[in-house]
C-alpha positions as CSV (number, residue, x, y, z in Angstrom):
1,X,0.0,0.0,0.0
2,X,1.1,3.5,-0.8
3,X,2.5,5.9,1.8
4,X,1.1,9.3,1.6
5,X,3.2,11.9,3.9
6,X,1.6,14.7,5.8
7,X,0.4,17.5,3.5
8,X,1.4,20.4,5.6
9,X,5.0,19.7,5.5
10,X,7.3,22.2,4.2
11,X,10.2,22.0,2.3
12,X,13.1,24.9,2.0
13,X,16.0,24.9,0.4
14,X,19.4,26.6,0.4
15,X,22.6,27.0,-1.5
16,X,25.5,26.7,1.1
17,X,29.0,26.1,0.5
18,X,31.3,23.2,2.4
19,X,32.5,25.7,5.2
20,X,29.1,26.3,6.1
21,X,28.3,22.9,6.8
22,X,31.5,22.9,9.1
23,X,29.7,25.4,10.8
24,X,26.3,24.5,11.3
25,X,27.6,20.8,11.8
26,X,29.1,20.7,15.2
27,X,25.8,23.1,16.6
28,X,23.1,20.7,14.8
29,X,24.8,17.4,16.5
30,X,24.1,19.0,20.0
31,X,20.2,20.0,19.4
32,X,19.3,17.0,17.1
33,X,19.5,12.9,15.7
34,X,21.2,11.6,13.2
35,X,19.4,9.8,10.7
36,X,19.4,6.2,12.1
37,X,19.9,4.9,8.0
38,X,23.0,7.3,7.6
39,X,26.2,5.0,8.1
40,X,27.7,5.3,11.4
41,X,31.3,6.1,10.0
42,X,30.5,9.0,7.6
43,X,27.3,9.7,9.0
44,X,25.7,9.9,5.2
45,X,24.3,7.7,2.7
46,X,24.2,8.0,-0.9
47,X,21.0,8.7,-2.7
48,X,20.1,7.5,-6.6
49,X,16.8,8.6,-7.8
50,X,16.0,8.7,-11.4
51,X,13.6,11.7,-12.8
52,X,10.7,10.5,-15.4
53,X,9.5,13.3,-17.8
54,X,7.1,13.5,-21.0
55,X,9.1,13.7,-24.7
56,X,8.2,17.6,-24.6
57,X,9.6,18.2,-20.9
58,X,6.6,19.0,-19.4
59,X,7.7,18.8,-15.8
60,X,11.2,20.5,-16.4
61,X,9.5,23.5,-18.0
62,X,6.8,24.3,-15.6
63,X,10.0,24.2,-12.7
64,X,11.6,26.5,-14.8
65,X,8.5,28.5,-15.6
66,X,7.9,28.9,-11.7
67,X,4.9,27.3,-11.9
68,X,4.1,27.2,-7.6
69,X,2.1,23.5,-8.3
70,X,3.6,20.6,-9.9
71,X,4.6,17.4,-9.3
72,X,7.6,14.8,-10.1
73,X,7.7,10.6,-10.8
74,X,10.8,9.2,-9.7
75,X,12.3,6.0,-8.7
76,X,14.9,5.9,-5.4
77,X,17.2,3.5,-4.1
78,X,20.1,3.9,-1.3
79,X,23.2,3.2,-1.1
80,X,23.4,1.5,-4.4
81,X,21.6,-1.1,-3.4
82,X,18.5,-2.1,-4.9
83,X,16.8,-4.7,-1.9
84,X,14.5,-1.5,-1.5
85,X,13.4,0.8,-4.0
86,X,10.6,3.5,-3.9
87,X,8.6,4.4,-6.5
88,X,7.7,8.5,-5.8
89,X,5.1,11.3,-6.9
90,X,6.3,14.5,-5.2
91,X,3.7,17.0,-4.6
92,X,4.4,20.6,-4.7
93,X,2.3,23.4,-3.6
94,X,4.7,27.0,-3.2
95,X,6.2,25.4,0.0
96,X,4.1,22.4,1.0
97,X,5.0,19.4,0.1
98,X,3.0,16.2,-0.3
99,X,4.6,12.6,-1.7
100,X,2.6,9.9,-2.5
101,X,5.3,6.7,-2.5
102,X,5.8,2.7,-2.3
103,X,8.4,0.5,-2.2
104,X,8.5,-2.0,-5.2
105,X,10.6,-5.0,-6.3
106,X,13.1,-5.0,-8.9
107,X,11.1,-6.7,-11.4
108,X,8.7,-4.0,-11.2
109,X,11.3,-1.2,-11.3
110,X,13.3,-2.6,-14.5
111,X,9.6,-3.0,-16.1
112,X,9.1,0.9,-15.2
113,X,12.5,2.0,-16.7
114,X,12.2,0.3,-19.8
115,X,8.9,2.2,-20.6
116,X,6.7,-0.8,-19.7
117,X,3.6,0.6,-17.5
118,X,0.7,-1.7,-19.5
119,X,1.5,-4.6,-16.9
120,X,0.6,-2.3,-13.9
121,X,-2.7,-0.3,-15.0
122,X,-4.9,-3.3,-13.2
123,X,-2.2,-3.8,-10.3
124,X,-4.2,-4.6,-6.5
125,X,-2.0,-1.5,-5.8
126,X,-3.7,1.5,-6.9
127,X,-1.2,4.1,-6.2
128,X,1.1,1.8,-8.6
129,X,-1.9,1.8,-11.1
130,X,-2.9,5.4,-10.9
131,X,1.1,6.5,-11.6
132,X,1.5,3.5,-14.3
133,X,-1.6,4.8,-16.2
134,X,-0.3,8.3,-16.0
135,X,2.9,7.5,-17.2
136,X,1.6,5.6,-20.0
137,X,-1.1,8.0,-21.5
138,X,1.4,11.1,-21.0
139,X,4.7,9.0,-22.4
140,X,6.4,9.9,-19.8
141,X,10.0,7.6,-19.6
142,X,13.6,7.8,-17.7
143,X,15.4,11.0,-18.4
144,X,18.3,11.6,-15.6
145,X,19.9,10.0,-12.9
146,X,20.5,12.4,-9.8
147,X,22.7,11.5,-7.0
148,X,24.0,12.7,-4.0
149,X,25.4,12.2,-0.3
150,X,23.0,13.1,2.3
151,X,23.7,14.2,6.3
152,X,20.9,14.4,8.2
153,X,20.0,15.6,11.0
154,X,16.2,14.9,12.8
155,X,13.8,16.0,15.9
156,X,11.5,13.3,16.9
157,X,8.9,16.4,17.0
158,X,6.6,18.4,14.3
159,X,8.7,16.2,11.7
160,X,11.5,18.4,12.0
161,X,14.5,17.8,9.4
162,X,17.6,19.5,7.9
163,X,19.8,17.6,5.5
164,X,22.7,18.5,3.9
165,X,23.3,16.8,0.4
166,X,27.0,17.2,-1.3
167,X,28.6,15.7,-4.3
168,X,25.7,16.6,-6.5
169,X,25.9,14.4,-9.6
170,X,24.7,12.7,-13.1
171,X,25.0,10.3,-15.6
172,X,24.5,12.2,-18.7
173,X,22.1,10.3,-20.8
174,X,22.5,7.4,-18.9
175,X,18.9,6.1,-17.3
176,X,19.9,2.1,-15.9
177,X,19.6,3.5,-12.5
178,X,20.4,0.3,-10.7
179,X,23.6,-0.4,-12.8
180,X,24.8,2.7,-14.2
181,X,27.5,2.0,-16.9
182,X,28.7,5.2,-16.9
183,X,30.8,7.5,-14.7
184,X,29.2,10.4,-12.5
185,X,29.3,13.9,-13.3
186,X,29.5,16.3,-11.0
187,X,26.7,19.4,-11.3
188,X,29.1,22.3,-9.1
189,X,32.6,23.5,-9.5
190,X,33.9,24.3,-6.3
191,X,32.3,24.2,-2.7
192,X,28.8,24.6,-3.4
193,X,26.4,22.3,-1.7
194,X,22.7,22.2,-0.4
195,X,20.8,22.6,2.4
196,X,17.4,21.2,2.7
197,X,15.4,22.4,6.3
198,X,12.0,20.5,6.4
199,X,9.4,20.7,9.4
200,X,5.4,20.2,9.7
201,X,4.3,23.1,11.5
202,X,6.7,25.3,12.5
203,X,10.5,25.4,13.4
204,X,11.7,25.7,17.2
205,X,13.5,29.0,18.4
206,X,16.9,26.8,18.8
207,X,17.0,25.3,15.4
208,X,16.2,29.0,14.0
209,X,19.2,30.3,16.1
210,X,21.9,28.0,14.6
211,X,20.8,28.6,11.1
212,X,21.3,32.1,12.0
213,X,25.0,30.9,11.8
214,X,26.0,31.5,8.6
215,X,24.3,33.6,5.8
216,X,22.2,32.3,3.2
217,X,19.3,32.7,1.5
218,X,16.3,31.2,0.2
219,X,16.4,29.8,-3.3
220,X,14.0,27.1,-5.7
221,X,16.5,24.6,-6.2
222,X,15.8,21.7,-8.3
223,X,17.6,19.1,-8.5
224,X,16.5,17.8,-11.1
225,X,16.4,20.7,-13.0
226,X,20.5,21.2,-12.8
227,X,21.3,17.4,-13.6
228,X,19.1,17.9,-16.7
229,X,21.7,20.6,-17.9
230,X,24.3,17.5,-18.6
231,X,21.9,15.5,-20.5
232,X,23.9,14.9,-24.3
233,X,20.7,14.0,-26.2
234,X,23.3,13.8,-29.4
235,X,26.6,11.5,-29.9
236,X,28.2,14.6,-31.5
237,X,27.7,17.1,-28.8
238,X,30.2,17.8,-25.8
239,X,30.3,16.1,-22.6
């Protein structure tokens, strides 16, 4: 059965750069969790999620039209491991996020990225029918691979969250998310990372405080969006 997340959360994001994180790291470990899936060494874990768009780029163009409602299909695995994959619909309303979401198997997610959604329109699960008949009658298929390192830090309370995710990268044209055969690309130059802060109702005066830290500011950073910008859609054209 689908999981469908709390539609008041909020989602903001911010360009930060490596000293930054420095910064806000040693004040966030004091105040909040890690994320019990982050690896106990590094205190990360490495996020694969590949974007589905129509053949006219319908989803890329209304982000980059600032269209404040929209939504996104990807598919998400960790780690590089594919013993649990989630199948996504990310919501977006200005700030507020909803995501519909499921885990499938990897029969079903090799089905998906070859374009195959015919098998799935009568699935028991109708969140996995609903998507697989949208994907079909829109044409949507695979278009980017987006990957990243992810720190995060959690309260148990109002669903409070702040991640930092470096080492933004892509594949090019390459769309076999669970055995890339290409090498990774990375999106910045130089020390540029992001900051996402996510939280239900409201954030706490503490957390506020050690953001105050360092100075950044709001902006509407897609991820996807970027990665896109390496996509070689000829054999001729630069890398």
């Amino acid at each position: 059965m689908a999981e469908i997340n709390n539609l008041l959360r909020r989602e903001i994001k911010f360009y930060i750069s490596s000293a930054d994180i420095v910064v806000l790291r040693q004040s966030l470990q004091e105040v909040m969790q890690y994320d019990s899936h982050a690896d106990y060494a590094t205190r990360h874990y490495t996020v694969s999620s590949i974007y589905f768009d129509t053949p006219y780029d319908t989803d890329l163009e209304e982000k980059l039209s600032g269209l404040l409602n929209r939504k996104k299909y990807r598919i998400r695995i960790y780690n590089h491991q594919d013993d649990y994959i989630i199948l996504e619909t990310k919501l977006k309303e200005n700030t507020v996020i909803n995501k519909e979401r499921e885990v499938i198997s990897r029969a079903v997610a090799r089905k998906l990225l070859a374009g195959d959604y015919h098998g799935f329109l009568y699935n028991s699960s109708p969140y996995l029918s609903k998507t697989a008949a949208t994907l079909l009658c829109k044409s949507y298929y695979p278009k980017v691979i987006v990957e990243y390192e992810r720190e995060a830090y959690t309260l148990p309370f109002w669903n409070i969250r702040i991640t930092f995710d470096t080492n933004l990268r892509t594949y090019n044209s390459e769309t076999n998310l669970l055995r890339p055969k290409t090498a990774s690309i990375p999106v910045f130059s130089g020390s540029r990372e992001i900051m996402e802060v996510k939280y239900d109702f409201a954030l706490p005066i503490i957390i506020k405080k050690v953001l105050s830290r360092i100075s950044s500011e709001y902006c509407a950073i897609s991820k996807y969006a970027l990665c896109r910008r390496f996509i070689k859609q000829a054999s001729w054209e630069d890398n």
